[in-house]
Backbone bond lengths (Angstrom), bond angles and torsions (degrees), N, CA, C in turn:
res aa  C-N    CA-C-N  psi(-1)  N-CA   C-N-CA  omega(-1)  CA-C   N-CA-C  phi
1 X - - - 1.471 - - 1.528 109.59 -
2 X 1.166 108.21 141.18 1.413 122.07 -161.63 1.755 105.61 -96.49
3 X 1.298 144.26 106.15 1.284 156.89 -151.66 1.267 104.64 -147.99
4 X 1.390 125.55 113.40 1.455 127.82 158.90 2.079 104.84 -133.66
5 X 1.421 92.23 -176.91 1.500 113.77 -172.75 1.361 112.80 -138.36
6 X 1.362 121.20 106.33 1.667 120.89 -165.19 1.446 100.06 -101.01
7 X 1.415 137.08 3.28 1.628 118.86 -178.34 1.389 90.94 -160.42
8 X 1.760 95.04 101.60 1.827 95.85 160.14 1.590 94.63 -151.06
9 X 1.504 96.70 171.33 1.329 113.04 -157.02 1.767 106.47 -112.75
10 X 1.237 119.05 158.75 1.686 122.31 178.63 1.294 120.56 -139.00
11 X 1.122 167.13 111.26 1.190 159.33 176.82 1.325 123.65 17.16
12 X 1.275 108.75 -29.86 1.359 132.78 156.86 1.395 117.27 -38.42
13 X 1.367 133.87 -33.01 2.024 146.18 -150.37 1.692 72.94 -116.06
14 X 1.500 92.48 150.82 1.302 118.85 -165.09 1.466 91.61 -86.36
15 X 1.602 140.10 -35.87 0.915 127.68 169.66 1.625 141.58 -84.26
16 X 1.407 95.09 17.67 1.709 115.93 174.02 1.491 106.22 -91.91
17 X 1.493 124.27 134.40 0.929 124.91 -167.38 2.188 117.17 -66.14
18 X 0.617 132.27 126.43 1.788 103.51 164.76 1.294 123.20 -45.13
19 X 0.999 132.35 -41.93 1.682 129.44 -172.24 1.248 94.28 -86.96
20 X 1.503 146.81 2.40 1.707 126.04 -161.45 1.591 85.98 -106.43
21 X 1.360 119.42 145.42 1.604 144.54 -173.31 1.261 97.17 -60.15
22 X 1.009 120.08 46.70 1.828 112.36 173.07 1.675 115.65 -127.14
23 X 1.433 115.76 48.99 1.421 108.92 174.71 1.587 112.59 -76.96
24 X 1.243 108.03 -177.64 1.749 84.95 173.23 1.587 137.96 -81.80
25 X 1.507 94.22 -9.01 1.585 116.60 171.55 1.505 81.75 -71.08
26 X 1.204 130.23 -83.74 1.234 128.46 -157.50 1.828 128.76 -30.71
27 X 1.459 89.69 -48.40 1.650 104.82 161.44 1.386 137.01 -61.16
28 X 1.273 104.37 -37.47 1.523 139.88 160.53 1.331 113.90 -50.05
29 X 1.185 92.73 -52.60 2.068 101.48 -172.77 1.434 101.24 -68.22
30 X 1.585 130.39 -44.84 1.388 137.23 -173.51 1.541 101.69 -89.01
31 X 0.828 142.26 -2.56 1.628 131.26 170.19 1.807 108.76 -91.89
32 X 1.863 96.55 -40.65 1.520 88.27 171.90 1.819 120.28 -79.89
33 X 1.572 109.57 -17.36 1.423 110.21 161.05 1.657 121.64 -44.24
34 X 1.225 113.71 -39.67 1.546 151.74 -167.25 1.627 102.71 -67.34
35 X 1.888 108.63 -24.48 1.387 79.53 -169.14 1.845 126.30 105.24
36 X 1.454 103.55 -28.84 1.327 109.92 -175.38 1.624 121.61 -73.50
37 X 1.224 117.11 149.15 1.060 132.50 172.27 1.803 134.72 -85.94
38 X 1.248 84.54 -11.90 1.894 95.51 -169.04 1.894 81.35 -167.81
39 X 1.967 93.90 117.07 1.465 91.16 169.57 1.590 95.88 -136.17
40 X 1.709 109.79 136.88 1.399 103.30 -162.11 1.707 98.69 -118.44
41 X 1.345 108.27 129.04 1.159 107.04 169.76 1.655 123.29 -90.18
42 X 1.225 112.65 138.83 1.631 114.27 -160.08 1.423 112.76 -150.68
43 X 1.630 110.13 85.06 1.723 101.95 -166.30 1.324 97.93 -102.74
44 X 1.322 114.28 172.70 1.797 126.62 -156.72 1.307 80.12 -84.23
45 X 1.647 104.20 156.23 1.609 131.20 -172.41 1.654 95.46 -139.35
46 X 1.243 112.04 32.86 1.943 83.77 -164.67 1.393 105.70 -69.00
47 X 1.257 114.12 138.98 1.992 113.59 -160.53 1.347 111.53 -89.90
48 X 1.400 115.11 -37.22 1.658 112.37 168.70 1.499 104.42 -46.97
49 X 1.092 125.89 -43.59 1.825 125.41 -178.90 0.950 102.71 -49.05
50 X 1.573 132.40 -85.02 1.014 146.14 157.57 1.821 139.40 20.91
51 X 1.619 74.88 -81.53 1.976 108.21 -175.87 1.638 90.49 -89.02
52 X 1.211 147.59 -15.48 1.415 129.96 -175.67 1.905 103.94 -104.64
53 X 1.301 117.12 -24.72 1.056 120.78 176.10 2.095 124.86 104.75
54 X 1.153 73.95 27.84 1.669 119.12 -161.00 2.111 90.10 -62.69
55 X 1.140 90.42 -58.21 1.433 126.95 -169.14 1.772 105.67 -116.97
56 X 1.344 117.64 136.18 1.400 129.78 170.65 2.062 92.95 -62.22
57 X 1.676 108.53 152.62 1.434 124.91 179.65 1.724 111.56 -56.81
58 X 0.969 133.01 121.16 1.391 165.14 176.41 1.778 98.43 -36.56
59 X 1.619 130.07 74.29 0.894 134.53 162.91 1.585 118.89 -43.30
60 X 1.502 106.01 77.28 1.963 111.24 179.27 1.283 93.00 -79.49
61 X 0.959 138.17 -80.32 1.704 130.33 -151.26 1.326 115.32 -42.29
62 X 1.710 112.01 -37.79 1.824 114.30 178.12 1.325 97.44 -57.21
63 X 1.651 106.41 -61.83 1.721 100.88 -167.33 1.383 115.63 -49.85
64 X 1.346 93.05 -55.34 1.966 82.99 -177.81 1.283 134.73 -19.63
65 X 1.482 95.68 -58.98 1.596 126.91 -164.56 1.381 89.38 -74.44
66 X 1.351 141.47 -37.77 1.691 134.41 168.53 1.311 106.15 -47.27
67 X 1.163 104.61 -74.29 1.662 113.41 177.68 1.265 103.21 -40.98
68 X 1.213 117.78 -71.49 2.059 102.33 -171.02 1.521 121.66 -49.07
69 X 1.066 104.40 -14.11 1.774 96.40 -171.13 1.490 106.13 -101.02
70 X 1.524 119.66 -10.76 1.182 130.20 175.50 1.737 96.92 -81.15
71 X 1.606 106.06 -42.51 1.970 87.10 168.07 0.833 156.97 -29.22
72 X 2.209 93.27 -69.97 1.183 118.75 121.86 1.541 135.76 12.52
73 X 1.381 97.31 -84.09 1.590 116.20 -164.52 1.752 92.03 -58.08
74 X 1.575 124.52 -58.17 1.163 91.70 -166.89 1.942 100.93 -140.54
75 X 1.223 71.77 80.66 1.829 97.75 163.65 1.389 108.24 -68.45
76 X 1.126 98.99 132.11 1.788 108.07 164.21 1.079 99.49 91.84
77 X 1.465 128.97 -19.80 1.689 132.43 172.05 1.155 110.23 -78.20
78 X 1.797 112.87 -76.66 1.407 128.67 -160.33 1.421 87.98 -152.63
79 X 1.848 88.07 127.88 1.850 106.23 168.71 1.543 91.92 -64.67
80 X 1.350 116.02 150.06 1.440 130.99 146.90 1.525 110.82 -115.51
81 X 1.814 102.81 109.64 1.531 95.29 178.58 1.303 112.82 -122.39
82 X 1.686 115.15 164.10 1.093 103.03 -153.82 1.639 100.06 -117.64
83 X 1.350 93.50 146.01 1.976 102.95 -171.08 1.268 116.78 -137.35
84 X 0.941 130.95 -172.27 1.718 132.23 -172.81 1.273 100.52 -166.67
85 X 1.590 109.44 122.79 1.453 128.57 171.01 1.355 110.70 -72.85
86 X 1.258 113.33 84.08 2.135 110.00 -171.94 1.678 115.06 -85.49
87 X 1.434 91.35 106.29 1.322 99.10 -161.98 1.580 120.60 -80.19
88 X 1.310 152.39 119.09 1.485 145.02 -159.79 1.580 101.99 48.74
89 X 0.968 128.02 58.53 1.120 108.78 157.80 1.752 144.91 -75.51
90 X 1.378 70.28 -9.86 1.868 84.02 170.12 1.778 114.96 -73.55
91 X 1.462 108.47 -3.74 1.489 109.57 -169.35 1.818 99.24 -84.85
92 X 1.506 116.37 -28.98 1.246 97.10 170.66 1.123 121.79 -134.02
93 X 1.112 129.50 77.43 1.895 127.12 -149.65 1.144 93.08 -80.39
94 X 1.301 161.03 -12.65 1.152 127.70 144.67 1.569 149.57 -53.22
95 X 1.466 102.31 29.77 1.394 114.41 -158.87 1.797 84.92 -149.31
96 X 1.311 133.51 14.42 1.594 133.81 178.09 1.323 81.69 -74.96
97 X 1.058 160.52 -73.39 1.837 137.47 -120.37 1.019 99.27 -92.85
98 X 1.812 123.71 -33.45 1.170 105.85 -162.84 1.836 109.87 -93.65
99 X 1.316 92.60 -12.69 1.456 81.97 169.12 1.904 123.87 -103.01
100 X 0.875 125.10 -8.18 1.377 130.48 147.66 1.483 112.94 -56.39
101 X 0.989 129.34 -32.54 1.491 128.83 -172.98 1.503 118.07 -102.07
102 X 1.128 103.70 -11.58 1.587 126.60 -172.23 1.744 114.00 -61.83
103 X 1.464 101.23 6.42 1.681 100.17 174.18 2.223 91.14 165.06
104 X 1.349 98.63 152.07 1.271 120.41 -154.95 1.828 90.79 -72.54
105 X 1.454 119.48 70.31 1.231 112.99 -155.46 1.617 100.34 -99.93
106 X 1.811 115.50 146.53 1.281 108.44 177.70 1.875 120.57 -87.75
107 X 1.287 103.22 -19.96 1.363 106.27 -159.24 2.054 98.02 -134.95
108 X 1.074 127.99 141.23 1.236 134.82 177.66 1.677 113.49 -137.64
109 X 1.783 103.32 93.26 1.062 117.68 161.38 1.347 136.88 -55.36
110 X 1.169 127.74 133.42 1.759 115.71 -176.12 1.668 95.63 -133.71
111 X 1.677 111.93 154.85 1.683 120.51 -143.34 1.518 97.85 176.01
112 X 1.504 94.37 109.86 1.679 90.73 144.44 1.658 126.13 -113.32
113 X 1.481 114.79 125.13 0.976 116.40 150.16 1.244 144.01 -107.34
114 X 1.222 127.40 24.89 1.692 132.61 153.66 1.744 110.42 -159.52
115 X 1.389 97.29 170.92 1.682 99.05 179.79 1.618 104.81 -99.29
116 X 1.000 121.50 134.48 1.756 115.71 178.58 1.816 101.89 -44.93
117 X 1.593 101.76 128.48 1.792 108.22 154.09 1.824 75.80 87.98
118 X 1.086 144.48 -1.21 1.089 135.22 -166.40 1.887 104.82 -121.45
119 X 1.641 117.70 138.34 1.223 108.85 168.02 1.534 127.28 -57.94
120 X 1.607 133.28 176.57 1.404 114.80 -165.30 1.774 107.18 -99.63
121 X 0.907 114.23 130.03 1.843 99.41 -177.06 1.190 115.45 -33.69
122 X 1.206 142.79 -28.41 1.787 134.92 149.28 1.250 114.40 -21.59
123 X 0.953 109.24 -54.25 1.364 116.91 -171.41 1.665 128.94 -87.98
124 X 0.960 117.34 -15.44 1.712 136.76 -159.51 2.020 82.19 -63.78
125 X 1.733 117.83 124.68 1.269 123.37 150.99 1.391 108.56 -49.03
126 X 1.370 144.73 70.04 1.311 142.62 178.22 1.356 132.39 -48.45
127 X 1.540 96.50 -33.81 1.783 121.89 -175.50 1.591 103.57 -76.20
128 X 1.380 114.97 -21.34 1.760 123.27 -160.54 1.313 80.57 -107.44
129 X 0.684 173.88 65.64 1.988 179.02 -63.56 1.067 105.67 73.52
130 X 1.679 94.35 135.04 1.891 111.49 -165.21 1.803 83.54 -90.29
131 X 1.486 122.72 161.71 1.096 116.63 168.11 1.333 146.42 -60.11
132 X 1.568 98.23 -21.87 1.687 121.30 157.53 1.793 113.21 -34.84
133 X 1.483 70.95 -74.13 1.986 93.57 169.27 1.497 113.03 -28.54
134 X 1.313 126.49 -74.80 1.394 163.08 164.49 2.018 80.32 -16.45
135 X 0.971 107.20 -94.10 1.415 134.00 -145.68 1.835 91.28 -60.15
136 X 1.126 107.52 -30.69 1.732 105.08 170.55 1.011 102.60 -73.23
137 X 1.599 135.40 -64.14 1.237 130.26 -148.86 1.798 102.44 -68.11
138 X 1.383 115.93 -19.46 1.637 99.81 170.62 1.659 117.56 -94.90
139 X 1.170 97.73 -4.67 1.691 99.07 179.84 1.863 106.65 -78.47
140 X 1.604 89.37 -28.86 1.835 93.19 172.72 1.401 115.79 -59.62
141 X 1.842 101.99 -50.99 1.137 115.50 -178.99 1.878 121.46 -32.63
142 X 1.727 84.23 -67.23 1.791 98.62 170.73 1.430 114.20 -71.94
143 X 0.691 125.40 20.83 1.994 141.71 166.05 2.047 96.22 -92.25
144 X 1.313 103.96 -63.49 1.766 110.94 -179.43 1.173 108.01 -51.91
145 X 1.725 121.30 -62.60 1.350 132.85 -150.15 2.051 83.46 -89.95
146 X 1.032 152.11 18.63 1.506 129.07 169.66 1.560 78.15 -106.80
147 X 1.845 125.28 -38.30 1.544 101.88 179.79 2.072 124.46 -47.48
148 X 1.581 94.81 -58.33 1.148 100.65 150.29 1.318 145.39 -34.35
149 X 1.020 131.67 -6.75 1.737 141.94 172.41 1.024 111.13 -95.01
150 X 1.781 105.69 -40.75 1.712 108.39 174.35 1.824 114.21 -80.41
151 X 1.287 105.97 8.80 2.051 113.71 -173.54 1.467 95.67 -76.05
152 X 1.345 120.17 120.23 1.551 111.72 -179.81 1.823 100.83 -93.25
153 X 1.614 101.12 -176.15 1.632 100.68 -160.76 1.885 115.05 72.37
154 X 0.935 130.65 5.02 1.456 125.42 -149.17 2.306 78.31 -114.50
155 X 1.355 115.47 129.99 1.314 107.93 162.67 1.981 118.23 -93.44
156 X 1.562 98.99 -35.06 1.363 91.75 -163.23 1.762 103.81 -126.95
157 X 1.443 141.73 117.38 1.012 127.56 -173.72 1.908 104.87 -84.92
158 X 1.891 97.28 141.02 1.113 85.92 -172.83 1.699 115.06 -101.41
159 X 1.529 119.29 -155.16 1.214 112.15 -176.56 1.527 131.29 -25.35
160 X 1.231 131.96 102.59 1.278 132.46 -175.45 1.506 123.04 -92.52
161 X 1.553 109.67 19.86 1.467 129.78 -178.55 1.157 122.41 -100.45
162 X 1.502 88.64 -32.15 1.822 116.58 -159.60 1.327 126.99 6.15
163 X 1.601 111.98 -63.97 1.333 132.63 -150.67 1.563 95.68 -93.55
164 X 1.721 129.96 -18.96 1.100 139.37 -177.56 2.063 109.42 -71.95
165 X 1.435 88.24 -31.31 1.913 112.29 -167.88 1.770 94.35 -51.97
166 X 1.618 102.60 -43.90 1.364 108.13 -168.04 1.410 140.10 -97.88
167 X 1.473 98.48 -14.52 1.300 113.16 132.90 1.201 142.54 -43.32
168 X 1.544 113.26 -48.91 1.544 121.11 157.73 1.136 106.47 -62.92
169 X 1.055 139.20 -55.26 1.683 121.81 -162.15 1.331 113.82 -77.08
170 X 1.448 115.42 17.60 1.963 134.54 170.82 1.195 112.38 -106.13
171 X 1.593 107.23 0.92 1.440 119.26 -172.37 1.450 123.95 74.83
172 X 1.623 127.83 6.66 1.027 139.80 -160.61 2.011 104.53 -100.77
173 X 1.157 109.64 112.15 1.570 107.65 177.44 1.376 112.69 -55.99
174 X 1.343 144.07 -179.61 1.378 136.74 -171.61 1.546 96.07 173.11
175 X 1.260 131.87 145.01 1.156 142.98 -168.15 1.773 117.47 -145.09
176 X 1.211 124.95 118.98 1.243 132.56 -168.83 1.906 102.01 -78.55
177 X 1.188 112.98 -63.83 1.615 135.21 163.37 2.074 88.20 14.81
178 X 1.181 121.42 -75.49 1.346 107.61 -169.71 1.522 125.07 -63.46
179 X 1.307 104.16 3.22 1.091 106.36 -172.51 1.742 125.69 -106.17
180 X 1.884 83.94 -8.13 1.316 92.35 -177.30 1.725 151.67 -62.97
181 X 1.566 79.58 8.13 2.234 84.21 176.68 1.594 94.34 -101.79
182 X 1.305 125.78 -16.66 1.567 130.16 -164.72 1.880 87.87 -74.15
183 X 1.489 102.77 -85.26 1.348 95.71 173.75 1.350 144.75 -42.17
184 X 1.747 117.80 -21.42 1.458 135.67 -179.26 1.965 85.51 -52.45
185 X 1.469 90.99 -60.94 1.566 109.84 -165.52 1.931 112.65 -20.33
186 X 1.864 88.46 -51.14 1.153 107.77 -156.81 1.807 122.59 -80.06
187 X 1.308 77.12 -36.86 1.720 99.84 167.52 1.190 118.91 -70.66
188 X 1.184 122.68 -17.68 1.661 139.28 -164.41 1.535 90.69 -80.09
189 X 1.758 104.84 -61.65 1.739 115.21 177.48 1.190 113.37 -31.65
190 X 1.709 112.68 -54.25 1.618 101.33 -149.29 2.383 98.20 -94.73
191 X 1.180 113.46 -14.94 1.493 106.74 139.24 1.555 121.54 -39.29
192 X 1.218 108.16 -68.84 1.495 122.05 -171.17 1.815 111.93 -60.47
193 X 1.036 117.58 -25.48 1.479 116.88 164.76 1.419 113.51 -103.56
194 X 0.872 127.25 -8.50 1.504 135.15 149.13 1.840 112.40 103.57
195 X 1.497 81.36 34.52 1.610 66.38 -168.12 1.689 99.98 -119.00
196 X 1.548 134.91 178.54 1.053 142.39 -170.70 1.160 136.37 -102.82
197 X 1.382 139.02 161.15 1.676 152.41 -149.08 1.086 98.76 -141.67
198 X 1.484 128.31 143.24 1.133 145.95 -148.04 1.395 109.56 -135.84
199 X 1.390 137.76 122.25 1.816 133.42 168.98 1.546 115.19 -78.68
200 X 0.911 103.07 76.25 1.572 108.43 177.57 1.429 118.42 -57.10
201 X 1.449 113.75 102.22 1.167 114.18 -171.94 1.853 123.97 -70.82
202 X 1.237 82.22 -4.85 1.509 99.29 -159.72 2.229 112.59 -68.38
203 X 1.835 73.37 -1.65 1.484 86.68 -171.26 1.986 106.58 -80.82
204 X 1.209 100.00 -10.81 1.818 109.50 175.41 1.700 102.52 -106.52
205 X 1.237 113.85 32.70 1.997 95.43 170.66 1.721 92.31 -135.29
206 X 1.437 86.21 147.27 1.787 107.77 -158.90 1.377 141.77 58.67
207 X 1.292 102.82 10.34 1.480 109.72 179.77 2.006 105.67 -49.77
208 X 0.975 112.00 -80.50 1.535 116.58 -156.14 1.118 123.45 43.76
209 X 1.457 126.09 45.99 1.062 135.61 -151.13 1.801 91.84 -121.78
210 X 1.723 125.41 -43.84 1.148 97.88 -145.95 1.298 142.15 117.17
211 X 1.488 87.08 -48.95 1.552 100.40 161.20 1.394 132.11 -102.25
212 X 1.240 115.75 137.91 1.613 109.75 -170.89 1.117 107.58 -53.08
213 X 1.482 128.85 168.78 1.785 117.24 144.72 1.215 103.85 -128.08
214 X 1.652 122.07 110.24 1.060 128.50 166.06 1.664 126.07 -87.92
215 X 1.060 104.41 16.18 1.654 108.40 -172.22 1.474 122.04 -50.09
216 X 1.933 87.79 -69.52 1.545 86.83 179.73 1.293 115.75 -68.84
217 X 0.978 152.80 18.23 1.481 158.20 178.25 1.471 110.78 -86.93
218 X 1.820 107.38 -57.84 1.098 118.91 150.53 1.226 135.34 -24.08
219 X 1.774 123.26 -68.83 1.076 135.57 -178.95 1.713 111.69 -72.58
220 X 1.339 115.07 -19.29 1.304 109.72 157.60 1.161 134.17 -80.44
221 X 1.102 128.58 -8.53 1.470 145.24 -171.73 1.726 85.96 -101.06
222 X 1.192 147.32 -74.53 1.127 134.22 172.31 1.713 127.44 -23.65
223 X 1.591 111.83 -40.71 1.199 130.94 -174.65 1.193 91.62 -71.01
224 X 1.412 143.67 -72.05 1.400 149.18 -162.41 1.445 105.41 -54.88
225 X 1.877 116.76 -35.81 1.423 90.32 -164.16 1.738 88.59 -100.19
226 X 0.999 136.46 58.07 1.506 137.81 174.89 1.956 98.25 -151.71
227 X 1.031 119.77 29.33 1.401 160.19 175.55 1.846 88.49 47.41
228 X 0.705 124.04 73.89 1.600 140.57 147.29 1.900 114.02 -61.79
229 X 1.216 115.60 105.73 1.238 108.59 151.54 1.458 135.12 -116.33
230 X 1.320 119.56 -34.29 1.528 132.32 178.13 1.266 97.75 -55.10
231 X 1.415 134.69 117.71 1.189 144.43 -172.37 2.094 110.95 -146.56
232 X 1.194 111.93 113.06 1.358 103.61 169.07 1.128 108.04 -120.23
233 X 2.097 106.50 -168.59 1.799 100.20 -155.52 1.660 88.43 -127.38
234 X 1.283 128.28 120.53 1.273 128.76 -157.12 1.891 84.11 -119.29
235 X 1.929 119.09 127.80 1.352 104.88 144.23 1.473 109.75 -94.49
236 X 1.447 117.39 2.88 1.515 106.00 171.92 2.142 103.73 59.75
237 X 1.426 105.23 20.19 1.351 94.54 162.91 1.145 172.86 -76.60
238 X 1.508 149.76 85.31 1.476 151.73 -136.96 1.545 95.82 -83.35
239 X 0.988 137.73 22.08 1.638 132.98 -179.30 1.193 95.41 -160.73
240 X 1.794 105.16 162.16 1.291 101.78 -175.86 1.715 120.71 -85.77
241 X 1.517 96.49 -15.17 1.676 106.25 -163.48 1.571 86.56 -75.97
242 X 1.334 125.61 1.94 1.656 101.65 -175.84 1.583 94.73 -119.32
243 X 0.927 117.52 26.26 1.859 121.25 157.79 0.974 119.21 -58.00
244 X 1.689 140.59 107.40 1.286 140.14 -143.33 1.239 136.75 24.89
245 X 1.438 119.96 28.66 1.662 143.38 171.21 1.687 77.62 -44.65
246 X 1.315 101.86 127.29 1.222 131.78 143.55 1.581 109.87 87.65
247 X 1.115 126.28 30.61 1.013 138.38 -147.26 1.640 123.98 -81.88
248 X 1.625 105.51 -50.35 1.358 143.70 164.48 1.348 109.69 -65.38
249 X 1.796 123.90 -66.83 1.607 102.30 156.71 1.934 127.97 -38.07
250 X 1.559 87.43 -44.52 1.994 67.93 -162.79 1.827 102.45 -80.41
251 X 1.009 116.38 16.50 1.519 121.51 -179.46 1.813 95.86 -79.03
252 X 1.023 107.63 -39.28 1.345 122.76 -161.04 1.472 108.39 -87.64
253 X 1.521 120.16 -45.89 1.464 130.75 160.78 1.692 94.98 -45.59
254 X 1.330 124.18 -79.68 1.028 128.61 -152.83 1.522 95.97 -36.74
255 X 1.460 122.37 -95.19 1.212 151.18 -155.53 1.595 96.26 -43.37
256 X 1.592 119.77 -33.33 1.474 112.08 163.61 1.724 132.72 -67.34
257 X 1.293 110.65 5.33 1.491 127.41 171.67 1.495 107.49 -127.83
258 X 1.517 108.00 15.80 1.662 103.88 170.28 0.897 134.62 136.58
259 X 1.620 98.57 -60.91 1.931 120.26 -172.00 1.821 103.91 -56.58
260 X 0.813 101.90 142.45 1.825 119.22 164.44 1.123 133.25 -125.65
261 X 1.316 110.69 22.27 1.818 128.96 179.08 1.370 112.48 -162.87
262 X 0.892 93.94 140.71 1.764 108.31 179.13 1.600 94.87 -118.39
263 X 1.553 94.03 143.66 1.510 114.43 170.16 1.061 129.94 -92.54
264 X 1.050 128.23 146.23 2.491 127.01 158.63 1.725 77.99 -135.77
265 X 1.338 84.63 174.62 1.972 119.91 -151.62 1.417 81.75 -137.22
266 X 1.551 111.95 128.09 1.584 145.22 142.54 1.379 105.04 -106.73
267 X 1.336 104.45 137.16 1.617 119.16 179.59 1.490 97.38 24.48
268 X 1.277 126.75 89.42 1.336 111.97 167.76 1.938 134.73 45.26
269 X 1.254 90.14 20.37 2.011 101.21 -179.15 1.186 116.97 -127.37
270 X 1.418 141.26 89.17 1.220 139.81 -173.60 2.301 105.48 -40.56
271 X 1.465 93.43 157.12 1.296 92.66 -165.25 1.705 86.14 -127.88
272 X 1.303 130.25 153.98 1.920 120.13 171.67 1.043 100.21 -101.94
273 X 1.357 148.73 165.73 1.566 174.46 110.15 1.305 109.02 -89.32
274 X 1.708 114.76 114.70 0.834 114.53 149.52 1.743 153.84 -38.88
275 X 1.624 114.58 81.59 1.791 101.74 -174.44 1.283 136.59 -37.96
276 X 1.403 147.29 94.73 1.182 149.11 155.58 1.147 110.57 -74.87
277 X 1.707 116.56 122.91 1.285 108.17 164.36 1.670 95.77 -146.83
């Protein structure tokens, strides 16, 4: 059975601790414990950090060379490929060539997580927000991420819920449903340039809330019927125990709204695997 992980994080993402067991050997070692077939490494790039000095300069050549020897290490087992979660990149497009090119990368994630001068949706008091509030702060959101669809270089767009994930885990219900000709729009785009959408599983860990979250389910079922196929399986993980968390359920979600292949990215080319579950 064919099992991979297209968006996880390593010591490398500004929000992984240094001392927490997540180097990329480290991740590496527990994804191939796991069983996997395709494990993609993908640390945050957000470039305003970066290019303003927010964050010390984006050590590619160390990582690389991590990533390659983790290939290396277990060729013929599990590809380890290497990707970058490129975060706002529409905020400085003068910096697309050099950072797409900036290391022999297979897969190029694109993601917003905050508005410039603005806190990051992680963080937003959600529960202290009248629903008005609520319902702006994601219409901004899909204001960033429709910029993002049009960011070229980008292979796989990621979570398009985001700011909804955290709401639920405040205990607050939230519903995509009104939003659905805005996004049809958007999903339609990234079909039409041919590139791919991602099930971020990361949208089912820590809830204890109670409440379902049907979002991304939603927004995938939209993707499919606006003929969406490039589809990968993201746990979006900062630890190792959440390396394909959830993996086997969303195999099963998926394939229950249609899809019958799951993707991973060589040099930038989605590849299909058949879903068995």
């Amino acid at each position: 059975m064919f099992r991979s992980d297209s968006h996880t994080h390593t010591t490398y993402s500004s929000d992984v601790p240094k001392d927490r067991p997540a180097s990329v050997a480290q991740m590496c070692a527990a994804a191939a414990e796991l069983g996997l077939s395709y494990y993609a490494v993908t640390d945050h790039y957000d470039i305003e950090h970066f290019k303003t000095g927010i964050l010390p300069p984006f050590p590619f050549q160390k990582w690389y060379q991590d990533v390659l020897a983790e290939r290396e290490r277990y060729a013929g087992k599990m590809y380890v490929a290497a990707g970058l979660e490129y975060g706002e990149p529409y905020l400085l497009p003068e910096y697309y060539d050099e950072t797409i090119h900036a290391a022999p990368f297979d897969l190029m994630l694109g993601s917003v997580h905050y508005i410039p001068g603005k806190t990051g949706y992680l963080s937003y008091p959600y529960q202290d927000m009248t629903e008005e509030a609520r319902i702006a702060l994601f219409e901004e959101y899909l204001d960033a991420w429709d910029e993002l669809v049009h960011t070229p270089g980008i292979d796989v767009f990621t979570h398009p819920t985001y700011p909804l994930r955290y709401c639920l885990r405040k205990g607050i219900p939230f519903q995509v449903s009104c939003w659905e000709e805005r996004m049809r729009i958007m999903l339609r785009h990234i079909v039409e340039i041919g590139c791919g959408l991602e099930f971020n599983a990361a949208t089912y860990r820590v809830q204890n809330t109670g409440i379902p979250d049907h979002t991304m389910e939603t927004v995938l079922r939209w993707y499919k019927e606006v003929g969406g196929e490039i589809l990968t399986f993201a746990s979006d993980a900062h630890f190792s125990k959440d390396i394909a968390a959830h993996h086997d359920f969303a195999m099963r979600v998926i394939r229950e709204i249609g899809f019958r292949y799951i993707a991973v990215y060589h040099n930038h080319k989605p590849e299909f695997h058949k879903i068995e579950c």
